[in-house]
C-alpha positions in Angstrom: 96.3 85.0 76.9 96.7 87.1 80.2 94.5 89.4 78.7 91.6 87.0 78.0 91.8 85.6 81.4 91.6 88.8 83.0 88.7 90.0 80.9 87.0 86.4 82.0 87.8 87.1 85.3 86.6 90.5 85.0 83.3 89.4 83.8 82.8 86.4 86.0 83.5 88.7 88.7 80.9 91.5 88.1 78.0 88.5 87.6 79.3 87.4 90.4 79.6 91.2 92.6 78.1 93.3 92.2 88.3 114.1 75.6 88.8 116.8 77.6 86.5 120.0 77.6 87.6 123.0 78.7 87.8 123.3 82.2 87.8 127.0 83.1 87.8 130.3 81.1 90.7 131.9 82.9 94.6 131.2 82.4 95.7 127.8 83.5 98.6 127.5 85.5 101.7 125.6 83.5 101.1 122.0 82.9 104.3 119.2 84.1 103.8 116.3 81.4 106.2 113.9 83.2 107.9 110.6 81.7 108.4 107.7 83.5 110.7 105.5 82.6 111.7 101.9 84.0 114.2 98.9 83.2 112.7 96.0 82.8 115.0 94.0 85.3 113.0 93.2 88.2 114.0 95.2 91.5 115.0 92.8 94.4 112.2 91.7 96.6 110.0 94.0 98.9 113.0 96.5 98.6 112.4 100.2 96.6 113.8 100.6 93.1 117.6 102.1 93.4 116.8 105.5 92.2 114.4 105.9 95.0 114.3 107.9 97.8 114.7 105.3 101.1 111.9 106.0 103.3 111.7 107.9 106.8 113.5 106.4 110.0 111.3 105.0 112.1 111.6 102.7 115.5 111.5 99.4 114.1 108.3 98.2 115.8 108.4 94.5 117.8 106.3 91.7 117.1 103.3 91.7 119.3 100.5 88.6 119.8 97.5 89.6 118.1 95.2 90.3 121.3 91.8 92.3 121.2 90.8 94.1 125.2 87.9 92.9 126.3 85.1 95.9 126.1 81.7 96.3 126.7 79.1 96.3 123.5 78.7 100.0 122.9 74.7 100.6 121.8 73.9 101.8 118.4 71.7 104.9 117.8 69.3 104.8 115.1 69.4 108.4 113.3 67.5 107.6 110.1 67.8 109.4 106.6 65.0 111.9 105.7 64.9 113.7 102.2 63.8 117.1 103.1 62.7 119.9 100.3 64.3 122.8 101.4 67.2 124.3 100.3 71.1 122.6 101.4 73.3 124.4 103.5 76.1 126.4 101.7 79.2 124.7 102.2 82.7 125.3 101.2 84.9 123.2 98.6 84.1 121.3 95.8 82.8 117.5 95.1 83.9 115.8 92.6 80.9 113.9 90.1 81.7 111.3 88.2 79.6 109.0 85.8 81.7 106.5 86.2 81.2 103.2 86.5 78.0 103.0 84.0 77.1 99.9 83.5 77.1 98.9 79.5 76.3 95.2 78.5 77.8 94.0 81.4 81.5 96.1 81.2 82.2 99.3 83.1 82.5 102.4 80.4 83.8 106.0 81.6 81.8 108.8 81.6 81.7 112.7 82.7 83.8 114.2 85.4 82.7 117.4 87.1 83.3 119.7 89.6 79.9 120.9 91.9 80.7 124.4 94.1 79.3 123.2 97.4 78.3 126.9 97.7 77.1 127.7 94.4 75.7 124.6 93.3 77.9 125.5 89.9 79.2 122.6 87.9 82.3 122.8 86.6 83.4 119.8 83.6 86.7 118.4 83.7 86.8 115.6 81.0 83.9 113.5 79.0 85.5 110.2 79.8 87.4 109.4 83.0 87.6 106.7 85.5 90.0 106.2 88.7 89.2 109.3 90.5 90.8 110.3 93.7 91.4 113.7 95.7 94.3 113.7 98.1 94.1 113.7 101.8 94.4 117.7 102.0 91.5 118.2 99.5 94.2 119.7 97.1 94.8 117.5 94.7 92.5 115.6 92.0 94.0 112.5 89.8 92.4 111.1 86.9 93.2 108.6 84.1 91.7 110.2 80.9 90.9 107.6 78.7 90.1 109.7 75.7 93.4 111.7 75.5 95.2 107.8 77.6 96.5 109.8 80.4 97.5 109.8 83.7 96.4 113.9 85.0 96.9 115.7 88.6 94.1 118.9 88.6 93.9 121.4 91.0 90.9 123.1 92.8 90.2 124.9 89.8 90.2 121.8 87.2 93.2 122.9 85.5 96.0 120.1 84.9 99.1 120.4 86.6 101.0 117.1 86.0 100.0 114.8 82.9 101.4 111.0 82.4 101.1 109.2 79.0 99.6 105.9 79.8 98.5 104.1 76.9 96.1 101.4 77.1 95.3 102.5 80.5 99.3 100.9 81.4 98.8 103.4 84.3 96.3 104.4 86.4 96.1 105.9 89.5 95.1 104.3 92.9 95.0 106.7 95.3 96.9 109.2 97.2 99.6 108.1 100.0 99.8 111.4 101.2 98.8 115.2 100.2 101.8 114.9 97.9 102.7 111.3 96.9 100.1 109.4 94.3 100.0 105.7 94.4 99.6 104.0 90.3 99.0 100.6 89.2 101.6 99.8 86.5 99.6 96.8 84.1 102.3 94.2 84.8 100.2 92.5 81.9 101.3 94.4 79.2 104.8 93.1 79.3 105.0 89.1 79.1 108.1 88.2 81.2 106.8 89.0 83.9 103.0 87.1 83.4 103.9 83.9 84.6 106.5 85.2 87.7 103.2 87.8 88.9 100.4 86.1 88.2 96.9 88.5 88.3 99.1 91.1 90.6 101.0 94.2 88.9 103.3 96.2 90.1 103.2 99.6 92.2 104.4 102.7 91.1 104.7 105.7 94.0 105.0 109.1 92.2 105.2 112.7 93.3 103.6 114.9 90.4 104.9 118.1 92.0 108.9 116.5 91.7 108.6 113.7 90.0 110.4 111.5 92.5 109.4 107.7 91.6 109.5 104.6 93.5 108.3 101.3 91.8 107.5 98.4 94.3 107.1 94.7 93.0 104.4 92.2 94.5 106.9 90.0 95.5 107.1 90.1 99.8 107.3 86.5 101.2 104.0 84.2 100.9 102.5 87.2 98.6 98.9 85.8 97.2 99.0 86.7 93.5 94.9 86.6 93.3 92.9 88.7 95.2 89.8 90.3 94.9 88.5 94.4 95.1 91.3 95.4 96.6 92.7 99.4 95.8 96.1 98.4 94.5 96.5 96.1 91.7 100.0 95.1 93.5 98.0 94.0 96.8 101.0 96.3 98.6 98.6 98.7 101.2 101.8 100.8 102.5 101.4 103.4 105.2 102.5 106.8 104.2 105.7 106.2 106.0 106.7 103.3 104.2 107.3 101.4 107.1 104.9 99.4 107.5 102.8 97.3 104.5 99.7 95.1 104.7 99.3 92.4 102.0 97.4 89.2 101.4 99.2 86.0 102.0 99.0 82.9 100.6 99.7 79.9 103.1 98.7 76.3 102.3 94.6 76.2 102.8 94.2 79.2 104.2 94.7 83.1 103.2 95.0 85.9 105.8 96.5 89.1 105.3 100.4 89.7 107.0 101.5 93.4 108.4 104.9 93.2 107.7 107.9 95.8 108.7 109.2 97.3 105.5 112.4 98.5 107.0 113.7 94.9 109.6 112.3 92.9 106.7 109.6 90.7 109.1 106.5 89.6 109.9 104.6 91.7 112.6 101.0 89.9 112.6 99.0 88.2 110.1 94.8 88.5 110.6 92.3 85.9 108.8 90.5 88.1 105.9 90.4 88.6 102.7 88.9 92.5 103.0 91.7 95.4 102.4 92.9 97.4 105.0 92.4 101.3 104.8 95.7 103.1 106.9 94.5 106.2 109.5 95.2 109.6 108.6 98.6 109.3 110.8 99.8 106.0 109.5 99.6 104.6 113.4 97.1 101.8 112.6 94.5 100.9 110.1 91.1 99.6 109.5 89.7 96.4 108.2 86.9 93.8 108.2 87.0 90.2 109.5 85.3 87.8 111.1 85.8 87.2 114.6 86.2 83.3 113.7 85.9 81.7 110.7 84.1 78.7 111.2 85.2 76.8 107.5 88.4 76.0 109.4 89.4 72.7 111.0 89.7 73.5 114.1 88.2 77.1 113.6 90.6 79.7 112.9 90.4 82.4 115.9 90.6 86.2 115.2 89.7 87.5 118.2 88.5 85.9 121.9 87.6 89.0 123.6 84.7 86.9 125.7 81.7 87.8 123.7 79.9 84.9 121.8 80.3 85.1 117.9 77.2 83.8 116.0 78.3 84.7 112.1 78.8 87.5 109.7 81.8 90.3 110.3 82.8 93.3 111.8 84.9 96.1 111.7 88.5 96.1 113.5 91.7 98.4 114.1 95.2 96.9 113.7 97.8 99.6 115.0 101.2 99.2 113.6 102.7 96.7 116.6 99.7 94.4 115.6 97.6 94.9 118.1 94.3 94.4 117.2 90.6 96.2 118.7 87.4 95.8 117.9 84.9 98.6 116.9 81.6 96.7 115.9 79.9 93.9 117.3 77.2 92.9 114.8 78.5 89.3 114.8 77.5 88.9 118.3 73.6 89.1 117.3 71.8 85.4 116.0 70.6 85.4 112.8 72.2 87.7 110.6 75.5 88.2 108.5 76.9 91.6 108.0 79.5 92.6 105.8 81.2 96.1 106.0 82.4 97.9 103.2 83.5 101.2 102.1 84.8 102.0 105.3 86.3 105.4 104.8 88.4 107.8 108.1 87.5 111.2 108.6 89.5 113.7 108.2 90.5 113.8 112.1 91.2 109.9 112.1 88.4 110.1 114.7 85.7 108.5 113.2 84.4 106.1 110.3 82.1 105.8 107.9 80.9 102.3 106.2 78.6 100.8 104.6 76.6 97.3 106.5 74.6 95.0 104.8 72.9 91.8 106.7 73.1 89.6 103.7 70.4 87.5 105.6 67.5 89.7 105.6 68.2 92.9 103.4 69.4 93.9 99.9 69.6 97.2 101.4 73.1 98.5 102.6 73.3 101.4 105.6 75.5 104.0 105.9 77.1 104.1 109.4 79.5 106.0 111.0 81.9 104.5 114.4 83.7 106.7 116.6 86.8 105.1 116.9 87.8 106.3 120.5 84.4 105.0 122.4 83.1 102.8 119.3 79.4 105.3 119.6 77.6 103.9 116.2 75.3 105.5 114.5 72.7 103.9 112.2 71.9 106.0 109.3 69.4 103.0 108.6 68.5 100.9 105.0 69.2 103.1 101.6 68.0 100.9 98.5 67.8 98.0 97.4 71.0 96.7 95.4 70.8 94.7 92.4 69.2 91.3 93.1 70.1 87.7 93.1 73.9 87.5 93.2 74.6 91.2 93.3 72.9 92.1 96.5 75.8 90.1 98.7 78.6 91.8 96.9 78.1 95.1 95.2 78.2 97.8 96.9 78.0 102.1 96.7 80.6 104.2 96.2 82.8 105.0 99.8 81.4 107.9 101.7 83.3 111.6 101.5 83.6 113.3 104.8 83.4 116.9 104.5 86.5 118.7 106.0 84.7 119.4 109.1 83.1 116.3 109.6 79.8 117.4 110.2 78.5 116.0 106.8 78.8 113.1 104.7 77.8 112.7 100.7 76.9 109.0 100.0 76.5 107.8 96.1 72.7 105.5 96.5 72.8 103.0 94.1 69.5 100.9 93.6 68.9 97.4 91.4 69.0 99.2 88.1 72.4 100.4 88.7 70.9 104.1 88.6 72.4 106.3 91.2 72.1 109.0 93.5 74.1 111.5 95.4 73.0 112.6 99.0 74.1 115.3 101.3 73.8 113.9 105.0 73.7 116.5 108.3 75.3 113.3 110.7 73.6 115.2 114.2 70.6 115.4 112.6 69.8 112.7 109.8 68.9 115.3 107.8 69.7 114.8 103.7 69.3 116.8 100.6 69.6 115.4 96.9 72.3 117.0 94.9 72.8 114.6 92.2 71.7 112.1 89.6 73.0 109.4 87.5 76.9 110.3 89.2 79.1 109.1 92.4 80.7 111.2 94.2 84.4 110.3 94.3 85.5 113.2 96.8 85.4 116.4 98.4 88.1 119.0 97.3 88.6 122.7 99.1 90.9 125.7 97.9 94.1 126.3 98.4 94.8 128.7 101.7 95.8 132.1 101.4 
C-alpha cells in the first residue's frame, strides 16, 4: 500500500514540479564490499544508534531570538551569459556527467555516468545506469547507487570502486556527503512494514564511513517532526551539520509548518524559521543557507520572519541561519513590486565565501538565472535568464541541476534545462560572463580533482 501511495505521490508530484563498463585499463585498487546490518528495534528518539560513535564536544550553543541586522540593499550587477566559439580554458580535475534524470513517460530512468578530464576533454564511463550522484567536499570521493548491479559504490578520481553496498531495490541510496569522509544514505523505511504507519513518507538516515565502516543510523523521530515534506536531500528530513551538533528539520505544528534548528547534544530547540525550503550547512558547519519569505502573508495575523525595516511586497529570498539562530539576510528580491522569486539550487563555494543559486520570478519568466551572492558584503551578480523550463505547471517548480564551483572558484558549470526536458552543460568564467558548451543531453553532478602528492 506504502508503495502505491508513494508512486502516486511520486507522479502527482512531477505533474505537479517540475551495468557497469569498465572504468580504466590499468589495475584497480582493492574494492571494500561492506555489509550493513541493523536490528529492527527502533533506536530511542533523536539519539545515535548504540554502536555509534557519539559525536564531537562542542559548547552547547544558547537559544537566541531570531533577529536579522538591519543593512542597506546591496545592488546587483548584471554580467550576462555569452556562448563564445573558441576553445575552453584547460582546467584541472574532473566533472562528473550523468544522464540522469531522463524523463520516460512521465518516471525518472537512470542513465550513463561519466567522467570529463577538464584538461583533456577525455571522457571516462563509469556505469550505464546510475542515479544519486555526489562527490565529497574535497573533490575526492564519488558515490553512486548502480541500479543495474543494485549497489551502493564509493569511486575514486580514477573511476575505480573502493567501497560497494548491496542495496537491493534501491533500499539504499546515497544522499550526499557530510564530510570528505562520512556519506549520508537514505535507508527505504518502506520496505519493512512496522515501521509504515509510526514514519509516515519519512525514512530513516544512515551515516557511513566507506573508508572504516563506522555506521550511525538516525530515525525521523525529533519532537514535532513533519513526516511529509517535499524535495528535500534526505529522505529522513534530518539536515545534520558535519559535527553532529546541530540538526535542521521540518516541523509540524497545528496550521502552520516551519523548520526547527535543534541542539543534537542539550536535546532543545534553538530557533524555528517559517519555510518549507531545505537548508544547505556552510563548509565549516557554523551556519547554513536557506530560502524563506520574509512574511508569509496566508497567516492570520501574518507570520513574521524577518523585520529588518525594508518593505516586503511578495516572493522569497535567500537567508543565513548561524548555529545560535541568528538569522541574516543576503537577497532582497522581495522588496521589488510585482514579482515573486523563488531560489533554488543554492550551492557554497568551496571557501564558504560565496553562493550560487538559481532565481526564477514566477510572475514574468519561465526562465531561471544563475546567480552567485557573496556572503560577506551580499555583492550579487546576475548571470541573467537561461531557458525556458517546461511550461504550464512545471515552470514554477522544476528547476536545473545545482551549480558546481570549480576548486578555485573562478568558474561555475550549470546543467540548462529547456521545456523539452533536453539539457545542456555550460562552463561559466564568473569575472567575465564568458561560457563554453561542454555537454549535451547530461547534468553535471560535480567537480572531482586528484588526490595530492
Amino acid at each position: 500500500m506504502r508503495k502505491n501511495l508513494l508512486w502516486l505521490t511520486f507522479v502527482l508530484l512531477l505533474l505537479s514540479i517540475a551495468s557497469c563498463v569498465p572504468v580504466s585499463s590499468r589495475q584497480s585498487p582493492p574494492t571494500f564490499t561492506a555489509t550493513m546490518s541493523f536490528t529492527p528495534s527502533p533506536i530511542p528518539s533523536a539519539t545515535p544508534s548504540p554502536s555509534a560513535t557519539p559525536p564531537p564536544s562542542m559548547t552547547p550553543s544558547p537559544t537566541s531570538t531570531l533577529t536579522a541586522t538591519p543593512i542597506q540593499i546591496p545592488t546587483m550587477e548584471q554580467r550576462c551569459l555569452h556562448i563564445v566559439d573558441s576553445p575552453r580554458p584547460k582546467l584541472k580535475g574532473r566533472l562528473v556527467m550523468s544522464e540522469y534524470p531522463r524523463v520516460v513517460n512521465l518516471s525518472w530512468e537512470e542513465g550513463h555516468l561519466f567522467l570529463l578530464d577538464m584538461e583533456t576533454g577525455k571522457r571516462i564511463p563509469l556505469a550505464r545506469k546510475t542515479r544519486n550522484e555526489t562527490v565529497s567536499p574535497d573533490g575526492q570521493w564519488l558515490a553512486f547507487y548502480d541500479a543495474s548491479r543494485e549497489q551502493v559504490i564509493v569511486a575514486d578520481y580514477e573511476g575505480n570502486p573502493v567501497w560497494e553496498l548491496p542495496s537491493p531495490k534501491r533500499k539504499l541510496e546515497p544522499a550526499y556527503w557530510l564530510d570528505d569522509q562520512r556519506l549520508i544514505l537514505n535507508d527505504k523505511l518502506g520496505q519493512d512494514p512496522q515501521y509504515e504507519s509510526k514514519y509516515g513518507y519519512a525514512d530513516r538516515m544512515i551515516l557511513v564511513n566507506p573508508f572504516t565502516n563506522d555506521q550511525q543510523a538516525w530515525w525521523p523521530d525529533f519532537p514535532n517532526q513533519a513526516q511529509y515534506f517535499y524535495l528535500w536531500p534526505v529522505d529522513s528530513g534530518l539536515m545534520f551539520n558535519p559535527a553532529l551538533t546541530q540538526v535542521v528539520y521540518p516541523s509540524n505544528l497545528v496550521g502552520k509548518s516551519p523548520i526547527v534548528l535543534w541542539d543534537v547534544l542539550n536535546q532543545q530547540k534553538i530557533a524555528t524559521l517559517y519555510t518549507t525550503a531545505p537548508p544547505v550547512w556552510s563548509p565549516d558547519g557554523r551556519q547554513f543557507a536557506i530560502r524563506a519569505a520574509p512574511v508569509l502573508k496566508a497567516y492570520t495575523p501574518p507570520v513574521i520572519n524577518v523585520d529588518d525595516g525594508v518593505p516586503y511586497e511578495n516572493g522569497n529570498d535567500l537567508f543565513l541561519m548561524n548555529v545560535q539562530g541568528n538569522l541574516y539576510r543576503l537577497t532582497y528580491f522581495s522588496v521589488a513590486p510585482g514579482q515573486e522569486t523563488i531560489e533554488e539550487g543554492y550551492t557554497w563555494s568551496p571557501s564558504g565565501q560565496q553562493i550560487a543559486f538559481w532565481m526564477l520570478d514566477r510572475l514574468h519568466s519561465q526562465a531561471p538565472s544563475p546567480m552567485v551572492v557573496n556572503v560577506e558584503n551580499k555583492a550579487l551578480v546576475n548571470y541573467c535568464k537561461t531557458e525556458n523550463l517546461p511550461e504550464g505547471i512545471y515552470a514554477s517548480l522544476i528547476f536545473p541541476p545545482s551549480p558546481v564551483w570549480s576548486p578555485d572558484e573562478q568558474y561555475m558549470v550549470i546543467t540548462v534545462l529547456n521545456q523539452d526536458f533536453e539539457r545542456k552543460v555550460l562552463l561559466v568564467e564568473l569575472a567575465s560572463g564568458k561560457a563554453w558548451k561542454i555537454a549535451e543531453n547530461v547534468s553535471a553532478r560535480g567537480w572531482m580533482l586528484p588526490a595530492s602528492p
